[in-house]
N, C-alpha and C positions, 0 to 999 in steps of 0.2 A: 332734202325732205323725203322725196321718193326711195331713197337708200332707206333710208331710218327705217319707212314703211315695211320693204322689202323684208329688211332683217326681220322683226316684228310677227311677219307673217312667216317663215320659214321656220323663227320658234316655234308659232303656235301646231305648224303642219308636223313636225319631228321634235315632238318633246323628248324622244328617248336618247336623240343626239347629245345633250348635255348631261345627260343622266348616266349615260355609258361610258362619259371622260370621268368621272369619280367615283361610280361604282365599285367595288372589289371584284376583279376575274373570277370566274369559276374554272377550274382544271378539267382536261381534257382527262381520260384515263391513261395514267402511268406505262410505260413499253417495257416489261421487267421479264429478261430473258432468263430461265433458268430457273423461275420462281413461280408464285402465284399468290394473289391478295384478294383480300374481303373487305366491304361487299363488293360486289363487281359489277359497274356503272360507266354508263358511257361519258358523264360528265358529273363533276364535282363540285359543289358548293365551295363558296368561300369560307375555310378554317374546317372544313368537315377534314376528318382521318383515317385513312385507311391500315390496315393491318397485311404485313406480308409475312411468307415465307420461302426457303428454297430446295430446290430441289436436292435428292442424295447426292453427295460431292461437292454442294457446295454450301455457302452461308451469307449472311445480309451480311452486308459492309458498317455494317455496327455491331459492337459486343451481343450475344445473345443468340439464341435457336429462332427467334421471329424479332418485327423489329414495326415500328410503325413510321408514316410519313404524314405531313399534314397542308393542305392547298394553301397557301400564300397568294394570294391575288395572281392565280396564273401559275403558278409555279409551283411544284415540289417542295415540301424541305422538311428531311434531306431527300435527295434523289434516291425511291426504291434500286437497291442493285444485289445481285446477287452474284459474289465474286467464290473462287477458288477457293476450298475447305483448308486448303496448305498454304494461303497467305494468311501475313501478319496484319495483327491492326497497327496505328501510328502509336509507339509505347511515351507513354508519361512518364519524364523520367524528372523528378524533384531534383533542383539546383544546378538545371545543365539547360543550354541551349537545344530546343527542340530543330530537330532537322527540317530541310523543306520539304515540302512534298504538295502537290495540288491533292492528291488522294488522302483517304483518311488509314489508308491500307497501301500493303508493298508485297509484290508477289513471290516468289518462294526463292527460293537463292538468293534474295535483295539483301544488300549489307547498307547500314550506314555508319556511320563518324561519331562516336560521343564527343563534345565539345561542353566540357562539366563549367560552372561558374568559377570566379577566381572563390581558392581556398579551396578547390572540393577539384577530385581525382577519379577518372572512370575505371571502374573495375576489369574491365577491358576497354578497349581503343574504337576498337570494330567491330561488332556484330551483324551476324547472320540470318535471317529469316529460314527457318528449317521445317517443314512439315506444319506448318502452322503457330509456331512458337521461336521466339529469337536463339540462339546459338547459345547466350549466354545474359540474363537480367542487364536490364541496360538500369545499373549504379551510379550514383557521385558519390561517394564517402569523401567525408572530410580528408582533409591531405594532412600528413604527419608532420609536416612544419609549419601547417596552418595556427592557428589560435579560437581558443573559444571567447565566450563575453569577455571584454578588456573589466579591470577588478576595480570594483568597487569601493569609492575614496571618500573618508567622511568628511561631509561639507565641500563636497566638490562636484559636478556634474561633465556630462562629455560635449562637448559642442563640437557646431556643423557638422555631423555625423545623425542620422537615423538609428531605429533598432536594428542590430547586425549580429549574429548567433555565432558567425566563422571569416575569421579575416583572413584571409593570404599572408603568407610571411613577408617582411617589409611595409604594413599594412600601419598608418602610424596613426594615432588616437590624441585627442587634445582635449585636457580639463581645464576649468576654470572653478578655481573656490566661490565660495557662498559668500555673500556682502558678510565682514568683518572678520575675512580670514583671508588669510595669505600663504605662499610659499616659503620656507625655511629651512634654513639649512645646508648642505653641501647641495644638495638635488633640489634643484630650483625652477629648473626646465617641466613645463606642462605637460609634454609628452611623453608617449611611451610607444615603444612599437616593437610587433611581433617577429622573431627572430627566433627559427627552429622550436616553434611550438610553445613558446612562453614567451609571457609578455616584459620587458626591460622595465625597472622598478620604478615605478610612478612619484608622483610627489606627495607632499605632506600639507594638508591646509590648516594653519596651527591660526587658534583666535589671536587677535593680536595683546588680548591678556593672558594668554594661555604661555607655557614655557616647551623648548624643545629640550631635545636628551641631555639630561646633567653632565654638568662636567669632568673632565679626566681629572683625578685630584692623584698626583705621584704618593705610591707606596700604600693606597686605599683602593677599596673595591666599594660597588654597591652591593647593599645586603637584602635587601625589598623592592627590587625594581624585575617584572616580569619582560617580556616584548614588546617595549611600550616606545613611543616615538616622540607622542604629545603629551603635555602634562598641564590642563588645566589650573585654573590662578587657586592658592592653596594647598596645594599637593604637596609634598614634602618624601626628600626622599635620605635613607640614611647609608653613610657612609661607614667602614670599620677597617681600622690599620692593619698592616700587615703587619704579619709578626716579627717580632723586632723592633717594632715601630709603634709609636703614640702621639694623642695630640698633646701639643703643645702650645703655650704664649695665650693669648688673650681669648681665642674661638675653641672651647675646648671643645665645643658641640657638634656633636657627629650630623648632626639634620642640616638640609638644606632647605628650605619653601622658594617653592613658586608666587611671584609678584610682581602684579604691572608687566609680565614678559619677559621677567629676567628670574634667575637663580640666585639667592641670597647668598654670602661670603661662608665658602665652605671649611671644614675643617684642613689643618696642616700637619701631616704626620710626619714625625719625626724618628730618629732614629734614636733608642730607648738604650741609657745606661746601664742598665739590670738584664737578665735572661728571662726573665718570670713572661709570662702568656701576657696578654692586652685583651682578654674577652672577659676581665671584671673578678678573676679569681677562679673561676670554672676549671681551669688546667688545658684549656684547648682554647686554639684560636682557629678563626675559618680559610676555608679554601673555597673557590670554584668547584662547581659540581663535576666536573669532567676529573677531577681528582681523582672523586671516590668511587669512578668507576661504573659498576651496573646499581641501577638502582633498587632502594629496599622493595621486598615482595611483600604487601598484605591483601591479607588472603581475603577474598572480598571487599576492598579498597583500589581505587586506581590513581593515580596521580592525577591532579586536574590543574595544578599550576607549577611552570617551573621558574624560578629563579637565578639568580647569577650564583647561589651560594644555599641555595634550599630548594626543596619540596613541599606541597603543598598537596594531603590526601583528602580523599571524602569515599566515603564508606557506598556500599549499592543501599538498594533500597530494603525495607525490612532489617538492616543494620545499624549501629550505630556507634559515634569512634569515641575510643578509651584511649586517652594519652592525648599528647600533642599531635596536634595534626600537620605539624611543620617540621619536616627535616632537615635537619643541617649537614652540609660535609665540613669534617673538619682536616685542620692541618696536615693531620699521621696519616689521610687517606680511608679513615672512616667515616661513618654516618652516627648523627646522635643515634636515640633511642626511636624507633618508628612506634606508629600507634597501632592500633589493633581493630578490628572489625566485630563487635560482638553481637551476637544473633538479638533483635529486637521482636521476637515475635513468636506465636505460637502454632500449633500446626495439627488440626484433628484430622485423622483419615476415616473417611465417614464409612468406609465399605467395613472399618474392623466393629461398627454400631450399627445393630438391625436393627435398631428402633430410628435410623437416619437413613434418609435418603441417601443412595449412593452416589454420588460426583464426586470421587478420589479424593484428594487429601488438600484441603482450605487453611489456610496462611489469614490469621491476624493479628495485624499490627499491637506490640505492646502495649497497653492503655485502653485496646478499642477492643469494641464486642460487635458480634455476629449472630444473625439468624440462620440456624441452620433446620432444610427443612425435614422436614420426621417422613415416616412412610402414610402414608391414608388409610390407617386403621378405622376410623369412625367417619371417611368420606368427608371432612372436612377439612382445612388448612390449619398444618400441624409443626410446628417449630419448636426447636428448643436454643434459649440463648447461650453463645457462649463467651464467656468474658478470659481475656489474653493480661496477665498482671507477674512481672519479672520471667514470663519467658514458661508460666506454668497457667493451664487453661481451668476453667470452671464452668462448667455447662450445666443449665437447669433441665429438667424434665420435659419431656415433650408435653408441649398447649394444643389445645387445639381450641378454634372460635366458631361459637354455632349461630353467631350474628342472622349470615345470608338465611339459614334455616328459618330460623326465630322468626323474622323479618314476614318471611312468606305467612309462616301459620300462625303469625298472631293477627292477620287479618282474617284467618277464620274464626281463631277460638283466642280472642283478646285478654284471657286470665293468663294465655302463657307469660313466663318471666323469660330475661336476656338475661345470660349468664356465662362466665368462661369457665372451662372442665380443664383438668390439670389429670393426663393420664399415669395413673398410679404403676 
């Protein structure tokens, strides 16, 4: 009971003793040799911040000509210092193991070790602190038998792996299809992995109604089939005999469809009694593209699809295609007839009209019209239309609209009319 008392009263004599075990320290002033800071006080509130800098020859130990520090209960942080003009700071280097160092700084001749992450290679090994700056950037560039993103699989995702920009070579990646798709085919393995810079061919996740690549049929080729791996259920693909050769017996039909995940019973080419062509009377039968060699040139056109046995053009923009847009190679090593790209559009050059504003020469499209604007003869907004019809233009008379005017002064003088002027 007397204890209890005691305590009690040793509270009430020294309230400041429990008050000064939770308080926040106030700092002493900083001992900063070579420098000097504001304001300048012999003690420091808690979080208050002072401002330094150093003297000629040297600099704060953080980036910058000045640098600040701030009281922590008692403490600095960071500790003002003013180090050697000709040390480095600690360098940031993206994708590599930072070196150790208690300092945030290395004084001048200090070398360290690049130690880069896997997949990535330091531009040099060692570096040197020289005058204030390293010997040479301390780099990781990716490494040349590294790999980038592993490739992207429809209906399939990468498991136990994170996002990862650059893999080490030997680096192996695992997919798994989407509910109702599987692997098929000769490549069945989920894996893939990186080897001298590219990734080894992934797999395939075909729906389980969908079909994989049509069949080898002897003495036929496909004649509409692009890059294609998967072939959803309905798809259909056509077959055409080699020359020499036709179908025969009960399947005369060159199509195959996609069903339920199978390929329907394809045609059977046979070896043809007669010399005559098998492409229906035309006088030519087909070949593989590699046939005929370089492909056709149209002249503002570019190929957009290729085939086992054709091409496939589409015109630029402001064009548009005459002819077939499908090319064939055929047997002798030629190509059918290619298409053509013919100009769809018209073209006024406004500088050669001084009744138009100058912006060079305006492009429109076959069918469609344009505003084009006049000069500000009457300080109003002045256009003339012009309409683009088989590639020849027809442009009206500069308008101009006196609305904004109107607008104003028929709140003074209400008999004004709204009206549009058509410069003569």
């Amino acid at each position: 009971m007397c204890m209890r008392c005691l305590g009690f009263v040793l509270l009430l004599w020294f309230p400041g003793v429990l008050h000064a075990q939770t308080a926040a320290q106030p700092c002493p002033a900083p001992r900063l040799n070579e420098g000097y800071f504001v304001p300048k006080l012999e003690v420091y509130s808690h979080g208050e911040t002072l401002s330094y800098a150093c003297d000629e020859g040297h600099k704060p130990a953080v980036e910058g000509w000045w640098a600040t520090s701030t009281c922590e209960n008692g403490k600095w942080s960071p500790q003002p210092q003013c180090i050697n003009e000709k040390a480095c700071f600690h360098p940031d280097i993206p994708n590599a193991a930072h070196p150790d160092n208690a300092n945030s700084w290395y004084e001048e001749r200090s070398e360290i070790n690049i130690a880069c992450d896997n997949g990535y290679e330091p531009k040099a090994t060692t570096v040197t602190c020289v005058n204030g700056a390293w010997s040479s950037a301390p780099v990781c560039n990716k490494s040349v038998d590294a790999c980038g993103e592993p490739p992207q699989i429809p209906h399939a995702v990468i498991i136990y792996r994170g996002h990862q920009e650059v893999f080490a070579a030997g680096s192996k990646v695992q997919y798994q299809c989407e509910g109702g798709y599987d692997t098929e085919g000769a490549n069945t393995q989920k894996f893939i992995i990186c080897s001298s810079g590219n990734w080894s061919e992934g797999p395939v996740c075909k729906s389980l109604d969908a079909c994989g690549e049509p069949p080898h049929i002897p003495h036929a080729a496909i004649i509409n089939q692009g890059q294609q791996k998967v072939f959803e259920a309905g798809s259909n693909v056509r077959y055409e005999c080699e020359d020499g050769y036709t179908t025969e017996g009960t399947n005369t039909q060159k199509f195959i469809i996609c069903s339920s995940g199978s390929w329907s019973e394809g045609p059977i080419c046979r070896s043809s009694t007669s010399s005559g062509s098998n492409d229906g009377g035309h006088g030519h039968s087909f070949a593989t593209i590699d046939r005929c060699g370089d492909f056709p040139v149209v002249q503002n056109g570019e190929v957009v699809q290729t085939g086992l046995r054709s091409l496939k053009y589409q015109c630029a923009n402001y064009y548009k295609l005459v002819g077939r847009a499908t090319v064939t190679c055929y047997r002798d090593g030629t190509w059918s007839v290619a298409p053509t790209c013919k100009a769809a559009f018209c073209s006024v050059d406004t500088s050669a009209h001084p009744e138009l504003k100058s912006v060079g020469v305006k492009y429109i499209k076959d069918g469609e019209s344009e505003r084009l604007e006049c000069t500000d003869v009457w300080r109003w907004t002045n256009y003339s239309e012009a309409q683009c019809t088989d590639g020849k233009v027809k442009r009206s008379r500069c308008k101009c609209r006196f609305q904004p005017f109107i607008k104003t002064e028929r709140k003074q003088n209400p008999t004004i009319k709204m009206f549009n002027a058509t410069m003569l």
